[in-house]
C-alpha positions in Angstrom: -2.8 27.4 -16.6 -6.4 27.2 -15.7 -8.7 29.1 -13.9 -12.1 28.3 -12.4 -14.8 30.6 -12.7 -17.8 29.9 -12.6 -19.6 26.8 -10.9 -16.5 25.4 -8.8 -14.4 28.1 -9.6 -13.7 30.3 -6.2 -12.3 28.1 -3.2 -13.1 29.4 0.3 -10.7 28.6 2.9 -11.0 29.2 6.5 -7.5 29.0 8.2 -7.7 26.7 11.3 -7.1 29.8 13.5 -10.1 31.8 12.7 -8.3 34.0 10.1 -10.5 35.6 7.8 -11.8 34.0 4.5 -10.0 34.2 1.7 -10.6 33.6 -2.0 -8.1 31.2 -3.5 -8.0 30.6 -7.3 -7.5 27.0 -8.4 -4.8 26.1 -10.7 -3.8 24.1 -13.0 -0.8 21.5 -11.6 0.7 18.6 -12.8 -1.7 16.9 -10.3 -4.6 18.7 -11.6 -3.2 16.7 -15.2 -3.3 13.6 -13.8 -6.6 13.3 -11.5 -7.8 14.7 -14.9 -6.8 12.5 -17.0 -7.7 9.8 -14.9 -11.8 11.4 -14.3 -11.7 11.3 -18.6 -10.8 8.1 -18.4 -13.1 6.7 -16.0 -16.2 8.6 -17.5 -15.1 7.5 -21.1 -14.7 3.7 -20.5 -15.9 2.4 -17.5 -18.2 -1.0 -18.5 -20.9 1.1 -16.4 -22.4 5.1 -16.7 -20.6 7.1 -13.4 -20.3 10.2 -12.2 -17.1 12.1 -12.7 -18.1 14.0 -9.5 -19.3 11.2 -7.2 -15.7 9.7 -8.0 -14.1 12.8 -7.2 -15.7 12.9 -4.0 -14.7 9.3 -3.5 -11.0 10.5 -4.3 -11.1 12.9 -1.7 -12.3 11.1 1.1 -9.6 8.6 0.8 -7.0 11.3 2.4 -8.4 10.8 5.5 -6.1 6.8 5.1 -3.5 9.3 4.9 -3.8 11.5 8.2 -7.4 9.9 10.3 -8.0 13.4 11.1 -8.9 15.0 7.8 -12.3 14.7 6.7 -13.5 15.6 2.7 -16.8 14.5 1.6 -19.6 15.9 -0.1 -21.1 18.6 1.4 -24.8 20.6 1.2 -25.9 21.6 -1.9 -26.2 25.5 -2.7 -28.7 26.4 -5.5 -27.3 23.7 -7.9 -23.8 23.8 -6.9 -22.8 20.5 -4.9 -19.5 20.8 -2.8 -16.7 19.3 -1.6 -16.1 19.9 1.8 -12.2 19.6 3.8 -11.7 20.0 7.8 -9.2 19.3 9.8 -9.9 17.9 13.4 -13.0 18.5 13.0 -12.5 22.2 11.8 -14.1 23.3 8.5 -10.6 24.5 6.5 -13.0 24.8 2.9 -15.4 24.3 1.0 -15.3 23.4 -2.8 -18.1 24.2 -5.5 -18.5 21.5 -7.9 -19.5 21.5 -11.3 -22.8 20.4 -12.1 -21.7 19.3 -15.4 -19.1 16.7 -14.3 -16.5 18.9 -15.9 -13.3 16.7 -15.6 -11.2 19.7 -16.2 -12.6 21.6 -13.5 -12.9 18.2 -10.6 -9.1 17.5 -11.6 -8.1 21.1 -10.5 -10.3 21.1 -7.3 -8.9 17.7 -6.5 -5.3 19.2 -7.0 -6.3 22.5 -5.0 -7.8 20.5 -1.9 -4.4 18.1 -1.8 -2.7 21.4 -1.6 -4.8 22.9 1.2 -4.6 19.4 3.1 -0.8 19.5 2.4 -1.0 23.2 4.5 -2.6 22.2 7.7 -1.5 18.3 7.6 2.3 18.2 8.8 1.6 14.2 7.9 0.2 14.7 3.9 3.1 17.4 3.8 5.7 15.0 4.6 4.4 12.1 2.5 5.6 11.7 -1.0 3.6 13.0 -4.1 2.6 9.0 -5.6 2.0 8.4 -1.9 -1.2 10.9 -1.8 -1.9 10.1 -5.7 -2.2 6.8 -4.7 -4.6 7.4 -2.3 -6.6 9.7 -3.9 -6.6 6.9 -6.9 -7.4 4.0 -4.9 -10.7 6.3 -3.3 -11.9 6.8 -7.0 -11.1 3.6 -8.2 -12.9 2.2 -5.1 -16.3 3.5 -6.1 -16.1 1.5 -9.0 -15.6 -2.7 -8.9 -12.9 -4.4 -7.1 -10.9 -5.3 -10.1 -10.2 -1.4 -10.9 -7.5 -0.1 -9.2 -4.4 1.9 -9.8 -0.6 1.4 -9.4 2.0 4.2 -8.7 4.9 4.7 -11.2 7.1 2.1 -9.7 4.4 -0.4 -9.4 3.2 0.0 -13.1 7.3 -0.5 -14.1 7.1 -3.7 -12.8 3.3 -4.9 -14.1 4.6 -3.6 -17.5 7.7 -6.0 -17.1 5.8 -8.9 -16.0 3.1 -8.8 -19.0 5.4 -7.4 -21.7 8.9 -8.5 -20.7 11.9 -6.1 -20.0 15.2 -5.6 -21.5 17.6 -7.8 -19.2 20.3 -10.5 -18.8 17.8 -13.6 -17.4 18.9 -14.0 -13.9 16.5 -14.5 -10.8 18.0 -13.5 -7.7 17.4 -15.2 -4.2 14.7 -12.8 -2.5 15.7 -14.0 1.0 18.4 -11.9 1.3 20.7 -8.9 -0.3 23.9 -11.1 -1.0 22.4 -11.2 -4.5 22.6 -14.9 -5.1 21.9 -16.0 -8.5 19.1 -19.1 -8.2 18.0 -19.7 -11.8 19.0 -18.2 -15.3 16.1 -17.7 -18.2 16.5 -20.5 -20.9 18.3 -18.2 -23.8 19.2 -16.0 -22.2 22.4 -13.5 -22.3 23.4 -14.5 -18.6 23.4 -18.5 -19.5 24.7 -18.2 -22.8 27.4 -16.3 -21.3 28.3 -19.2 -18.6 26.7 -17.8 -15.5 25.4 -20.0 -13.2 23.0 -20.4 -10.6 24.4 -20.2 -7.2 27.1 -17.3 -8.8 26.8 -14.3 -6.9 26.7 -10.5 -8.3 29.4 -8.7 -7.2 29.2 -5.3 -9.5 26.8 -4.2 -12.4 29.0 -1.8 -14.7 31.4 -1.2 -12.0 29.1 -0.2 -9.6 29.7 -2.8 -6.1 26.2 -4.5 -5.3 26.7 -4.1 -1.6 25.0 -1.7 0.0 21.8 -1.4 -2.7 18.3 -3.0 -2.4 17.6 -5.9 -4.0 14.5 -3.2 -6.4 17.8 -1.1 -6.7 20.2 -3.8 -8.4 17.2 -5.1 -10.5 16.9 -1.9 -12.1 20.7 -1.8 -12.5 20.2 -4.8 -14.2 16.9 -3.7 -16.5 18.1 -1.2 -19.6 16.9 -1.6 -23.3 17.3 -4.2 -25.5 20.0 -4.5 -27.4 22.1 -2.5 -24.9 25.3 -3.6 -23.1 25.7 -4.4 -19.6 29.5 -5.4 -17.6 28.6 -8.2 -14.9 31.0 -8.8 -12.4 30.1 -12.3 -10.6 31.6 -14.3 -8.1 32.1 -18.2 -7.9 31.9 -19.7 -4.7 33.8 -22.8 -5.6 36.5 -20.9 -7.1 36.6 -18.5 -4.6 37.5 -15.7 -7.3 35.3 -12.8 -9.8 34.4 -13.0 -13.2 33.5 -10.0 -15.2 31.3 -10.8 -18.4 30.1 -8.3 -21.3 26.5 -8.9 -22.2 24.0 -7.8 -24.5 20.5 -7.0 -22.7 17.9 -9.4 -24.4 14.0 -9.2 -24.2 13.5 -11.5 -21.1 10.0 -12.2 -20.2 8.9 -14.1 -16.9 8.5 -18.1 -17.3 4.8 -18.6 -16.9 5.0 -22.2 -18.7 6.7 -25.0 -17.5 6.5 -28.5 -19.8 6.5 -32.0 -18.4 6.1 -35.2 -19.8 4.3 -39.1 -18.8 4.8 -41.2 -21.6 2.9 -40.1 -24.8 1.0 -37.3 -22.6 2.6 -33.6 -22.9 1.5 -31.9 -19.5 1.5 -27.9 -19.4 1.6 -26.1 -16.3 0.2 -22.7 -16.8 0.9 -20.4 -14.2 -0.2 -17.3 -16.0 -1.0 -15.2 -19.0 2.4 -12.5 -20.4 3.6 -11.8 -23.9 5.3 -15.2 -24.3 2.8 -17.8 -22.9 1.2 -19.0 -26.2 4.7 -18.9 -28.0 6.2 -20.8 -24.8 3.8 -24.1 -25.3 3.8 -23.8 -28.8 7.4 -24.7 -28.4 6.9 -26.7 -26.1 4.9 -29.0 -27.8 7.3 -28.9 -31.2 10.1 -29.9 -29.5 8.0 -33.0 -27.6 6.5 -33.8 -30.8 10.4 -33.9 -32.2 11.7 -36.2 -29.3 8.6 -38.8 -29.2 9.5 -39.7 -32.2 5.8 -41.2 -31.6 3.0 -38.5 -31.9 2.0 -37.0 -29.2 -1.4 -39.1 -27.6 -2.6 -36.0 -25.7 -2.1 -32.3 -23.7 -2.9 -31.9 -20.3 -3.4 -27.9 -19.7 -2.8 -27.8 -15.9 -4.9 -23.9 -15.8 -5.4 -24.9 -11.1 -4.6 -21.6 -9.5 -3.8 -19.6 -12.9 -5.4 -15.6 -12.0 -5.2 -14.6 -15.7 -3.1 -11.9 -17.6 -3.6 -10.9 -21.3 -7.1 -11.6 -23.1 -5.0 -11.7 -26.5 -2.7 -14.6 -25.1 -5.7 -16.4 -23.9 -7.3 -16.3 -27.6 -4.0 -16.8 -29.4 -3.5 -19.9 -26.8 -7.4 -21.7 -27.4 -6.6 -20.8 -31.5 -3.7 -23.7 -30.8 -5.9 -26.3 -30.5 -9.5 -24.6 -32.0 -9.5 -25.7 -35.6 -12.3 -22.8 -36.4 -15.4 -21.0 -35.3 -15.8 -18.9 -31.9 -13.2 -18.4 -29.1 -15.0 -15.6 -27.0 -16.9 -12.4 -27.1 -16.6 -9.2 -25.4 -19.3 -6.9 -24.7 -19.2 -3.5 -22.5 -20.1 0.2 -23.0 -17.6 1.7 -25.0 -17.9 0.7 -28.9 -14.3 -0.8 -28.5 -14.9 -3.2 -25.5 -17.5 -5.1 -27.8 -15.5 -7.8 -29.9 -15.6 -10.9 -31.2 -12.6 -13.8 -31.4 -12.5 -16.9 -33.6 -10.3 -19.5 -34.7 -7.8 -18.5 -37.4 -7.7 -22.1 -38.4 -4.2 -22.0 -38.1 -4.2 -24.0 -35.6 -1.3 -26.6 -34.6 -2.7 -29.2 -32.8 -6.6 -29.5 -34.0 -7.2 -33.3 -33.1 -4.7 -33.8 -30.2 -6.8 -34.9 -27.0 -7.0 -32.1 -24.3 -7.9 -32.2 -20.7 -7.7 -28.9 -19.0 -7.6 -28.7 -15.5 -9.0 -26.0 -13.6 -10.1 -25.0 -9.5 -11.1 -22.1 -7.9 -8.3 -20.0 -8.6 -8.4 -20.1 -12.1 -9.7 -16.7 -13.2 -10.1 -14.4 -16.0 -7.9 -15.2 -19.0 -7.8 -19.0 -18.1 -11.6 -19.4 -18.0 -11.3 -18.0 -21.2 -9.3 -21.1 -22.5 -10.9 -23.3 -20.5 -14.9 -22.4 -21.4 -13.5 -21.8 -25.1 -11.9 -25.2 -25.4 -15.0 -26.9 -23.4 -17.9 -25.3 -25.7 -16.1 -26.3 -28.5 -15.5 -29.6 -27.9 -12.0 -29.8 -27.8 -11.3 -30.9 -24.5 -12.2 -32.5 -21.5 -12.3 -30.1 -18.4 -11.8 -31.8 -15.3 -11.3 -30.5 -11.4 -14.1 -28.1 -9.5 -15.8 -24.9 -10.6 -13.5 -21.8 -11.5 -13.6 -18.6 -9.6 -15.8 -16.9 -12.1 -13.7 -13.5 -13.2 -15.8 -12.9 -16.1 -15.0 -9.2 -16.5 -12.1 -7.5 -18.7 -10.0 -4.9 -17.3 -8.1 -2.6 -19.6 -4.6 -0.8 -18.5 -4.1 2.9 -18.9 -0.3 4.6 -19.1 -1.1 8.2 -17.1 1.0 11.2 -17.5 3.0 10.0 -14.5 3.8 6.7 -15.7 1.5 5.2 -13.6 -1.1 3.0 -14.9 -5.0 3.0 -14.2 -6.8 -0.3 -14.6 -10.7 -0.2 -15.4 -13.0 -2.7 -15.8 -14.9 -2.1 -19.4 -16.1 -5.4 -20.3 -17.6 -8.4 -19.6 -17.0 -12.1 -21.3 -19.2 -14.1 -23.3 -18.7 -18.1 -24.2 -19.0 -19.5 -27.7 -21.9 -20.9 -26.0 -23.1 -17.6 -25.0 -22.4 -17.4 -21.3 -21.1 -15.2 -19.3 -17.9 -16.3 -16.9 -19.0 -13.6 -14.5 -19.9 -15.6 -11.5 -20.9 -18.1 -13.0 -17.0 -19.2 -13.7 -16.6 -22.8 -15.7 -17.9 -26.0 -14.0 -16.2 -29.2 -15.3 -17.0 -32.1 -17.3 -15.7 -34.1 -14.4 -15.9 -33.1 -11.4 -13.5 -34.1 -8.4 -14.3 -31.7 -5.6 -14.7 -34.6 -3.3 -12.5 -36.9 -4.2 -9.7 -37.6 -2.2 -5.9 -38.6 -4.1 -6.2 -42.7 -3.6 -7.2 -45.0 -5.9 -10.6 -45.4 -5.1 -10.8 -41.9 -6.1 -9.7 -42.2 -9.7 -12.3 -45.1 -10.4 -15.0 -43.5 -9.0 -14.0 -40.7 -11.3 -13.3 -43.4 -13.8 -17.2 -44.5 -13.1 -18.6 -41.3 -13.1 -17.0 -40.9 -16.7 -18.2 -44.1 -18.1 -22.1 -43.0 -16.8 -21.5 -39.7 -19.1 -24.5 -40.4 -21.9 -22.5 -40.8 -25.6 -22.4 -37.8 -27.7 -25.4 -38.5 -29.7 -27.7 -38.4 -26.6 -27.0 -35.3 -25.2 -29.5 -32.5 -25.3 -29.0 -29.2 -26.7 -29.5 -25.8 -25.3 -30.0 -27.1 -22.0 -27.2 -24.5 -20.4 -28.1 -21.5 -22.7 -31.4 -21.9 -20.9 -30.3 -21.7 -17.5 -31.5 -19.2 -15.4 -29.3 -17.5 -12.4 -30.5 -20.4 -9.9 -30.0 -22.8 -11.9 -26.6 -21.6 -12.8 -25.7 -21.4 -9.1 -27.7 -24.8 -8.5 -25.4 -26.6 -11.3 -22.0 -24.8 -9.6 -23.0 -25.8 -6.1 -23.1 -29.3 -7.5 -19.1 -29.0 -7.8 -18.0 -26.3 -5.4 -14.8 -24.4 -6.1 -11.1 -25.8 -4.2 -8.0 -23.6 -3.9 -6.2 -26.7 -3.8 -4.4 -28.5 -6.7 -4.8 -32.2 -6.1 -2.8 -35.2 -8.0 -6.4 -36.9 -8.4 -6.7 -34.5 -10.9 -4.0 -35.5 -13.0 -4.5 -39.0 -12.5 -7.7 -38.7 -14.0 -6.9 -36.9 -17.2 -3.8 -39.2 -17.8 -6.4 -42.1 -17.4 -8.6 -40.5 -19.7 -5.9 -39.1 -22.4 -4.8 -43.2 -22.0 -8.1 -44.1 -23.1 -9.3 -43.0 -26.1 -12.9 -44.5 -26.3 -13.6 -43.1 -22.7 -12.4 -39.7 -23.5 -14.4 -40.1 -26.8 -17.3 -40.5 -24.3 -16.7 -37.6 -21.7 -16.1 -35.2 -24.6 -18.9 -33.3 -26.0 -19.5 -29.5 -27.2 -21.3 -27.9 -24.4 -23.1 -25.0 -27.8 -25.6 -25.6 -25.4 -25.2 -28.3 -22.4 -22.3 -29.8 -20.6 -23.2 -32.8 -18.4 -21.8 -32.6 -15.5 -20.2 -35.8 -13.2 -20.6 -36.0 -9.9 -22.0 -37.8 -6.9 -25.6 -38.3 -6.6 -28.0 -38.7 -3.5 -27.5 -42.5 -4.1 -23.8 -42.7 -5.6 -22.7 -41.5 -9.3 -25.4 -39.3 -10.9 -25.4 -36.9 -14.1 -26.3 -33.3 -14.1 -25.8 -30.2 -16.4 -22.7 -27.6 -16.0 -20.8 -25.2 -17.0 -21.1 -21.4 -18.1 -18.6 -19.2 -19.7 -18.7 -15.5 -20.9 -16.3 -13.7 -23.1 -15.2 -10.1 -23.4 -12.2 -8.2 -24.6 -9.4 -6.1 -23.1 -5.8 -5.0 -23.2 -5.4 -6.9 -20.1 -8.0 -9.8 -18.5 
């Protein structure tokens, strides 16, 4: 138990009906833990200096989401002491002395004490949940931050957790439409398909237990247990009109974010985001369409259009693939740990194969990562509009209520030396205004063949360019949220030829020339930036 004294330590509350002051102590809750926790946090590893008390504050306010008629906000200063101030209806109810220090400790237990006072003359806060108000009070501190901070309640964080580090499970996706529990695809592997489920199959029971009657977040959970644990399914088969009850053993089942296609000698990989398995995932992918060519594979087509990111250390391990050696990306930020460095481990598996890597404005984060690392390099052909320029790195936090705070603590660097923030990744061939005929793919066949060879092109030229320049140079191929087949047409015509992809290629250490329509038809101009950082999630 704590209690204040001192700067911050005596709340005075004035009851809403003119009773007389009184002196309340604050104490230490399981609240008081958490805002705590979260204020350490914050001061600790933020990418940027910030006041522990100007976040409180921020915290605060936010109640008034919660019930329009409570008001909290900083109030006058007395002497040195700032203070939070709470009224109701425009009634003063109290007034909070802050610590000048920043005292986490101490902002945690006034944060705790002023929920409680709210709860008292709120009949709305009172009835709400607890993660309800955490959650508010979270999303006002996390506000005063960046827009990329943010927090998620308990059951929120269950289900990030499950989507970027898997979940103990049976591998079935159920039809969201409605709560007759439809089974519409099984996880390749998995202990539903090995077992003979199938999709269209319907859950009946999970361990006995009828589905009827439960949410669909209800039976999922049913379904979710650890790994290794067993699990009775009852499922029922339309067809045969009768139940089936199977034993299985939960497996580690992580969400598909790769799916694998193939045009002739060409490998295609549609990434739709970064989790645990990603880099595993295409790294299989491509063994087992190296094993049925029978021919080897003539190139990879990294399809990155609308892909918001995920985990930095995926995005790494995924450009060390096809990086033979030297840099992948850097991070730099406050806090000695957010300042890394990532290279090749030269173990890569595919250190020749022709890449294109197709990105657009939705591609953020962790696939600018691949696609700046794999551009700067040299090791593939980027190809689409300019990326949406996430260049920061977020790391996740498990708080004392299971809930998880996300901060923003770094920023990313290129092997070129770059920054992504803003800036994003401009391609080596641009199609922003080309349309999906086939005029389109030979003018971007022209614009490829106007690219100056290898020799010819000047260095440093992008490591020199300033903030206008940078926004000149994306301008020149303006981000699309669409993913258009021109794309893909294009980097199957250039993966089918070899000498034009030889001339489109180039290590952008220093420049990336740019193609793209001129004043007066197909003209050449600089691009791209990158930036690099590190974090447990990007």
């Amino acid at each position: 138990m704590l209690t204040l004294v001192g700067a911050g330590a005596i709340l005075g509350l004035t009851g809403l009906a003119g009773c007389a002051k009184q002196e309340t102590t604050a104490v230490e809750t399981a609240d008081a833990r958490l805002f705590t926790r979260g204020l350490d946090e914050i001061a600790d590893l933020y990418i940027e200096p910030v006041s522990p008390r100007r976040v409180a504050v921020a915290g605060a306010a936010r109640l008034s989401a919660l019930d329009p008629k409570l008001r909290a906000g900083a109030g006058p200063e007395a002497g040195d002491q700032a203070t939070l101030s709470l009224s109701y209806d425009d009634r003063p109810i109290g007034s909070y002395g802050m610590p000048s220090g920043n005292d986490s400790r101490e902002l945690g237990a006034i944060l705790a004490t002023a929920i409680s006072s709210a709860r008292q003359v709120s009949a709305t806060i009172a009835a709400l949940p607890e993660s309800t108000v955490d959650k508010a009070v979270f999303d006002g501190m996390t506000g005063a931050l960046d827009r990329f901070s943010r927090y998620a309640s308990p059951d929120a964080a269950r289900e990030l957790r499950a989507a970027r580090n898997g979940f103990g499970g049976i591998g079935v996706t159920l039809d969201p439409s409605n709560d007759d529990f439809r089974i519409t695809a099984l996880t390749s592997g998995s202990p539903a398909e090995r077992a003979g489920i199938r999709p269209g199959d319907r859950l009946v029971a999970i361990n006995g237990v009828a589905t009827a009657g439960h949410s669909r977040a209800a039976v999922t959970q049913m379904l979710r247990g650890p790994v290794s644990s067993m699990i009775a399914v009852t499922a029922h088969r339309p067809e045969l009109d009768q139940n089936r009850e199977y034993q299985l053993r939960r497996a580690l089942v992580t969400f598909p974010t790769v799916t694998v296609a193939r045009t002739g000698k060409i490998v295609i990989f549609r990434v739709a985001g970064f989790n645990q398995s990603t880099t595993q995932r295409i790294a299989e992918g491509l063994a087992t369409a190296r094993e049925k060519a029978g021919d080897p594979v003539a190139g990879i087509v990294l399809d990155l259009r609308g892909n918001p990111g995920g985990l930095l250390e995926q995005a790494v391990s995924l450009a060390d693939l096809f990086i033979p050696r030297g840099p992948i990306i850097s991070t730099v930020g406050r806090h000695p740990a957010a300042r890394q460095y990532f290279g090749a481990t030269g173990k890569s598996i595919a250190p020749h194969t022709p890449i294109v890597v197709l990105i657009n404005g939705g591609s953020a984060s962790a696939s600018e990562i691949v696609a700046a690392a794999l551009q700067d390099t040299g090791r593939a052909v980027v190809v689409g509009s300019s990326s949406y320029g996430k260049g920061s790195v977020q790391t996740v936090l498990r708080l004392p209520n299971d809930g998880e705070l996300t901060l923003t603590w770094a920023r990313l660097v290129t092997p070129s030396g770059n920054q992504i923030q803003a800036h994003g990744v401009v391609p080596t061939l641009c199609t922003s205004d080309l349309g999906d005929d086939d005029r389109a793919i030979d003018i971007a066949v022209q614009r490829a063949k106007q690219a100056p060879p290898a020799a010819a092109k000047p260095a440093g030229a992008r490591a020199n360019r300033d903030e206008r320049a940078w926004a000149d140079l994306r301008q020149s191929c303006p981000p699309r949220h669409t993913s258009p087949p021109v794309d893909l047409k294009v980097a199957e015509r250039l993966l089918g030829d070899p000498a034009l992809y030889s001339q489109v290629l180039r290590p952008s250490g220093g420049s990336t020339n740019v193609a793209r329509p001129g004043p007066t038809g197909p003209s050449l101009t600089g691009a791209a930036g990158t930036l690099s950082s590190r974090s447990r999630q990007n």
